[in-house]
C-alpha positions as CSV (number, residue, x, y, z in Angstrom):
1,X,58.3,82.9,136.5
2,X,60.0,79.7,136.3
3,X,63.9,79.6,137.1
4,X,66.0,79.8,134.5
5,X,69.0,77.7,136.6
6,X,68.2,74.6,139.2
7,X,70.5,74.5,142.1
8,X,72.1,71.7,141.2
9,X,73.3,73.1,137.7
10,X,74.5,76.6,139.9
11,X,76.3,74.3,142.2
12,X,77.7,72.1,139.3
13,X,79.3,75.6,137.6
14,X,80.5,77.0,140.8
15,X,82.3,73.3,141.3
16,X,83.8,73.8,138.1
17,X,85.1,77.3,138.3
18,X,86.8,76.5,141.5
19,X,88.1,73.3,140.5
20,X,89.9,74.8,137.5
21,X,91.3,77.8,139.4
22,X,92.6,75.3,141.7
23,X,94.1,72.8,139.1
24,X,96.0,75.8,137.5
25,X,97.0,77.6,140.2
26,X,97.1,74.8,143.0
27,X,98.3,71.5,141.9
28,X,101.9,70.4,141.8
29,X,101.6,67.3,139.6
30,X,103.6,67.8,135.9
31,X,101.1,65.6,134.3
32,X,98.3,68.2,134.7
33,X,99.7,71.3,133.1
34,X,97.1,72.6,130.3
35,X,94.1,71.3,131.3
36,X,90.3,72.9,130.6
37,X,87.3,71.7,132.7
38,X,84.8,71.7,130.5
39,X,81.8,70.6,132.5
40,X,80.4,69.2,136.1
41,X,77.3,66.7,136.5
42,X,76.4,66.2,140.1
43,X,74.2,63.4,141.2
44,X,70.8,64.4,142.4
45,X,72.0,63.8,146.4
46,X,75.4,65.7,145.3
47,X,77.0,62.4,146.5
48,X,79.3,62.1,143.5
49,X,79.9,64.8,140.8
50,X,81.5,64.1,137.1
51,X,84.1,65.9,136.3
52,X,84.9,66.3,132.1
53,X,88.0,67.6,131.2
54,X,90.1,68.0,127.9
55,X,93.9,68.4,127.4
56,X,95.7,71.1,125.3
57,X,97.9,68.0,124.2
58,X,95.1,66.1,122.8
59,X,93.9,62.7,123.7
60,X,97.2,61.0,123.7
61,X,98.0,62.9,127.1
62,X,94.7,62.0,128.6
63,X,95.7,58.5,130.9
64,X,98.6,60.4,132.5
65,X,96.7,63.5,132.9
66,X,93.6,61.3,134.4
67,X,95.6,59.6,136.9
68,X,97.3,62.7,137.7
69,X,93.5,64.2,138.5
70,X,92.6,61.2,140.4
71,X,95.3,60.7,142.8
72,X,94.8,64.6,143.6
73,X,90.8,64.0,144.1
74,X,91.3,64.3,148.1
75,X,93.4,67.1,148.1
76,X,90.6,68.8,145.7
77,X,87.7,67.6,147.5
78,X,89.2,68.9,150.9
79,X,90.1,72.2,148.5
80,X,86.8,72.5,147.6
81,X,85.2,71.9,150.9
82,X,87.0,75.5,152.2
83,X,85.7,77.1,149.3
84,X,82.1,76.3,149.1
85,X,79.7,75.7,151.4
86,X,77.6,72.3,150.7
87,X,76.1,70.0,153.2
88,X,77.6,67.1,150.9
89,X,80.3,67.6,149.1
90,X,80.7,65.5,146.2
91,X,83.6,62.7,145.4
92,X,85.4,63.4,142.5
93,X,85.0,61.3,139.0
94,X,87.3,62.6,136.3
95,X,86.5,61.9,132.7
96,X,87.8,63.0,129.5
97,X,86.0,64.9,127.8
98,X,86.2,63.6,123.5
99,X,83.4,66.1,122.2
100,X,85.8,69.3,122.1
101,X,88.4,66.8,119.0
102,X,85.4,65.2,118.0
103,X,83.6,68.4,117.0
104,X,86.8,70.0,115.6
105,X,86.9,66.7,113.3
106,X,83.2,67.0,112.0
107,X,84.1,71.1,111.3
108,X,87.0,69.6,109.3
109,X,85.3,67.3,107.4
110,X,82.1,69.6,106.9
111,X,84.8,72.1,105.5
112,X,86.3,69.6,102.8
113,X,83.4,68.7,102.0
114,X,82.5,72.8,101.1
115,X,85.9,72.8,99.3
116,X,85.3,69.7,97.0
117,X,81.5,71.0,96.0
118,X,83.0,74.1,95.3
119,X,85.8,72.7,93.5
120,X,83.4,70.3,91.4
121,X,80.8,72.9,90.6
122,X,83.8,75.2,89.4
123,X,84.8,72.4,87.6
124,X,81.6,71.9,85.8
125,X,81.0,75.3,85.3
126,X,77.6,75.1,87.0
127,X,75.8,77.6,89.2
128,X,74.5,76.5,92.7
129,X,71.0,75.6,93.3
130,X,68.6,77.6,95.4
C-alpha cells in the first residue's frame, strides 16, 4: 500500500502550522498583522524551505509585510528549531502568494460572464442549449 503523504510534504505542513501559530501569536513586528501561510516547499536536502504567504490587506501590503517576514527569519528559524525536531532545519524564503486574488478575479469574471449570457438570452427570449 503506497503512502498517501512523503515525508517531506508531512514535514512541509507541520513547518507551516507552526510557523503561522508563531507569526500570530509570536511576532512583534506591526507590518505582519493579518497574515495566512498558505503553503511550505522544502528542498529535497530540507536545506531551504519556501514559504507562500497572502495578506488580508491585499497585495498592496505585501513589500512591507515581506520585509517584515524576512528580517524575523532568524528568530523563526531558531522558533522552529524548539518546536520540531529535524536534523536540518530549513532557511526561511518568504514569497507572496498571488493565486488566492488571482483566483477570486477569474471567479469574478466567470460570474459576469454567467450574468451577461443570462442577461442576453433573456434578452432574446431564447431557451438554453443542452
Amino acid at each position: 500500500m503506497p503512502k498517501e503523504y512523503s515525508r517531506s510534504q508531512r514535514v512541509a505542513g507541520q513547518i507551516r502550522r507552526e510557523l503561522a501559530e508563531l507569526i500570530q501569536l509570536e511576532m512583534k513586528d506591526p507590518r505582519v498583522g493579518f497574515v495566512s501561510i498558505t503553503d511550505v516547499e522544502l528542498t529535497p536536502d530540507y536545506a531551504h524551505a519556501k514559504v507562500f504567504f497572502t495578506a488580508m490587506g491585499g497585495a498592496g501590503n505585501a513589500p512591507a509585510i515581506l520585509d517584515g517576514l524576512q528580517r524575523a527569519s532568524g528568530f523563526l528559524r531558531r522558533e522552529l528549531g524548539k518546536r520540531i525536531r529535524i536534523h536540518t532545519l530549513p532557511e526561511l524564503h518568504f514569497h507572496y502568494d498571488r493565486s488566492v486574488e488571482e483566483g477570486s478575479r477569474l471567479s469574478q469574471l466567470i460570474d459576469q460572464a454567467v450574468r451577461e449570457d443570462e442577461a442576453r438570452t433573456h434578452a432574446t427570449g431564447e431557451t438554453p442549449e443542452n
